[in-house]
C-alpha positions as CSV (number, residue, x, y, z in Angstrom):
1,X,0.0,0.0,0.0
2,X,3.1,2.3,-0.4
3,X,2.7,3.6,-3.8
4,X,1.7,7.0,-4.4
5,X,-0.8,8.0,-6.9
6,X,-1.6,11.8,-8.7
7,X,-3.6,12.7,-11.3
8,X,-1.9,15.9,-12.3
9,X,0.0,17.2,-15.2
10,X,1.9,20.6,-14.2
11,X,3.5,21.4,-18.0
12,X,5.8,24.4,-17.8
13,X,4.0,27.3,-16.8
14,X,5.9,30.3,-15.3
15,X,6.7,33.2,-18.3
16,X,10.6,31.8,-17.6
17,X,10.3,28.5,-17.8
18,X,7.6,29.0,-21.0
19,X,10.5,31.1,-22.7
20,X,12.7,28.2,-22.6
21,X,10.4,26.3,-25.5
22,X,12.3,28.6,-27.5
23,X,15.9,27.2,-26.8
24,X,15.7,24.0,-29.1
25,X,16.3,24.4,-32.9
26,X,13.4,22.9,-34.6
27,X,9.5,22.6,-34.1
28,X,9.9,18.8,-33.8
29,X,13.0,19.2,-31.0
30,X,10.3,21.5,-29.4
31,X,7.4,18.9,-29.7
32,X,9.7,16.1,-28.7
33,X,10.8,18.2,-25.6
34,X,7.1,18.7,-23.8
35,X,5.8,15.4,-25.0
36,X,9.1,14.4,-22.8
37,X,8.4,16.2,-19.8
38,X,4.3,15.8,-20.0
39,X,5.1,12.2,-19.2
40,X,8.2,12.9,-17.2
41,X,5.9,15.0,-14.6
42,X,2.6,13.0,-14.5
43,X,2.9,11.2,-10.8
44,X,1.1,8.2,-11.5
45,X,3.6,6.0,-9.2
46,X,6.2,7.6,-7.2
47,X,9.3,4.7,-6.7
48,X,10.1,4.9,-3.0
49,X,13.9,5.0,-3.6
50,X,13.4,7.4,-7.0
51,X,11.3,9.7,-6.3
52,X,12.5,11.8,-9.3
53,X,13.6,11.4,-12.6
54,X,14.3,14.7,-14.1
55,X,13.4,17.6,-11.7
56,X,12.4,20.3,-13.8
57,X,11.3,21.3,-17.7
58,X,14.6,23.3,-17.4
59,X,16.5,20.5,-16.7
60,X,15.0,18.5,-19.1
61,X,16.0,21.3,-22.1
62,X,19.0,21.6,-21.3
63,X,19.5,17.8,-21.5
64,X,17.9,17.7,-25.1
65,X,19.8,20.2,-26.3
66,X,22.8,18.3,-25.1
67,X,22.2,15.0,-26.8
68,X,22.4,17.2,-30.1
69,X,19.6,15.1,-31.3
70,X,19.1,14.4,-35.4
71,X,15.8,13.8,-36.6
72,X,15.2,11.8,-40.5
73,X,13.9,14.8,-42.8
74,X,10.0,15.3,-43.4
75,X,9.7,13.8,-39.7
76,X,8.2,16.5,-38.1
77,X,5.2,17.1,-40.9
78,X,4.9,13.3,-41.1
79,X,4.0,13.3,-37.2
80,X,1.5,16.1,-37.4
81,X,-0.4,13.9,-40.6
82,X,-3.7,13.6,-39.4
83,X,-3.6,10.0,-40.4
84,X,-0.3,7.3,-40.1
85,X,1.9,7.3,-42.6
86,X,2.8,4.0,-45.2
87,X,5.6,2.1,-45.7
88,X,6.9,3.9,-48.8
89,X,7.5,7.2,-46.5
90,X,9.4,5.1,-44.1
91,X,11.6,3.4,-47.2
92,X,12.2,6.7,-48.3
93,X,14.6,7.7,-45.1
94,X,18.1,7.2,-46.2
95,X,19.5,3.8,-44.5
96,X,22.4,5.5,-43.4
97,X,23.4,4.7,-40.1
98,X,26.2,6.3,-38.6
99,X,29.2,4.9,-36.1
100,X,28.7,5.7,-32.9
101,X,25.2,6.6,-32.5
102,X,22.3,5.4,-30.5
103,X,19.3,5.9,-32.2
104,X,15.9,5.0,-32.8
105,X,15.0,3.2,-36.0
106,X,12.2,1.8,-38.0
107,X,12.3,-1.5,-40.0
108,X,9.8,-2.4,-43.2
109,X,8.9,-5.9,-43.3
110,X,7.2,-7.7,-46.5
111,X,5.9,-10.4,-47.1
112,X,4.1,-11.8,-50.1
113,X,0.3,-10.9,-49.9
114,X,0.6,-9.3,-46.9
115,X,0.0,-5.8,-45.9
116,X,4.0,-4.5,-45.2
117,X,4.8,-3.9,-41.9
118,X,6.8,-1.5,-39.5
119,X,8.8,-1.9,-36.5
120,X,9.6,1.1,-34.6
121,X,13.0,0.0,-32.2
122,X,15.7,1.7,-30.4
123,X,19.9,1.0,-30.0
124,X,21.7,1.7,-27.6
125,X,24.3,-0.7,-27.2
126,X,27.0,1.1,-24.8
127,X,29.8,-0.2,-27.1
128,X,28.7,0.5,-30.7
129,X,25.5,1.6,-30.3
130,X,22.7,1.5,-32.8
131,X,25.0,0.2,-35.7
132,X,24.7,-3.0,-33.4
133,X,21.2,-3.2,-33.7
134,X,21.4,-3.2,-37.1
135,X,24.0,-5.5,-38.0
136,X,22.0,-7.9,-35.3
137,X,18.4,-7.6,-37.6
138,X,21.1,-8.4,-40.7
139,X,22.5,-11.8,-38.8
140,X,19.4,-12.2,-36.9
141,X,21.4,-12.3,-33.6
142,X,19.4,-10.6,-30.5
143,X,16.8,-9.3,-32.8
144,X,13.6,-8.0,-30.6
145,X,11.0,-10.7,-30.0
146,X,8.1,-9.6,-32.1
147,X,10.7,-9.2,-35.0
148,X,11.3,-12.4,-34.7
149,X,7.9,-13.2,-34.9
150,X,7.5,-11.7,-37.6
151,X,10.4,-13.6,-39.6
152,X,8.8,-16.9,-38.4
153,X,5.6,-15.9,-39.7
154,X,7.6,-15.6,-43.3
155,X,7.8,-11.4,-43.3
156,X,11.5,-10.6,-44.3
157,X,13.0,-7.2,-43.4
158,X,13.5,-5.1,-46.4
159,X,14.6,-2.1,-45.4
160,X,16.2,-0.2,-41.7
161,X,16.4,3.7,-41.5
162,X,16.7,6.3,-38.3
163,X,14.1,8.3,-37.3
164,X,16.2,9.7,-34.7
165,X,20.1,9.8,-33.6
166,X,22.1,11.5,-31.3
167,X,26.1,10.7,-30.9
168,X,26.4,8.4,-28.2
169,X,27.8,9.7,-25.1
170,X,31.9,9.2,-24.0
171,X,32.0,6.6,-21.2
172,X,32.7,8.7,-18.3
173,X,29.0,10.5,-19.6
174,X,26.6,6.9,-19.9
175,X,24.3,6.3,-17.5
């Protein structure tokens, strides 16, 4: 009976900490920042040993803007579509995946008479970081479970693209 349970949402609110919004470079950084800290601050269960992730929407900026995140092109207007979008916008991101990066990635799957599908993942493999994701889905080594399921079920991954990187931190800085 130890768990602690709120229902409210406090999103930045003071004139400062509103002016902040400005800080990141894009619209998508932006969006990507308060959807961050609208789940970072609803109190649903408070841990008893961590009672706080990330104290403030300051905080929380200033870490985004450190993590020099990179986002695929046409993301941003491809999240505000008021419908999903298909597989050919997602085989249109460049499959470029560069060293040292953690990431988060989509794979399209086909299969023959089947509707295509998409796996959204992330990699973040302290040591080579998304790249090892990757090359894992090409050998099939430590691929995610319903990926697997999928490849049983005779889907065959055609093609892997980021959505979103950042460079992946120097050891002294991982968590």
């Amino acid at each position: 009976m130890g768990q602690v349970w709120h229902s409210e949402l406090a999103l930045p609110s003071h004139p400062s900490t509103m002016a902040q919004l400005d800080t990141p470079s894009t619209d998508l950084t932006r969006l990507i920042l308060l959807l961050c800290w609208s789940l970072l601050n609803v109190r649903v269960y408070v841990h008893p040993t961590f009672t706080t992730a990330i104290s403030s929407f300051s905080t929380l900026s200033t870490l985004v803007e450190l993590a020099q995140l990179t986002f695929c092109a046409g993301l941003f207007d491809t999240i505000c579509m008021p419908a999903p979008p298909n597989h050919v916008w997602f085989k249109s991101i460049p499959s470029h995946c560069p060293k040292n990066s953690w990431g988060i990635y989509v794979l399209v799957l086909k299969k023959p008479g089947c509707t295509p599908g998409i796996y959204i993942g992330s990699g973040t493999a302290s040591n080579q970081g998304v790249s090892a994701r990757f090359n894992g889905h090409r050998t099939g080594n430590a691929c995610p479970y319903r990926v697997e399921e999928a490849k049983r079920n005779g889907f065959t991954i055609t093609h892997m693209a980021l959505l979103v990187s950042c460079p992946m931190p120097t050891p002294d800085q991982m968590p």
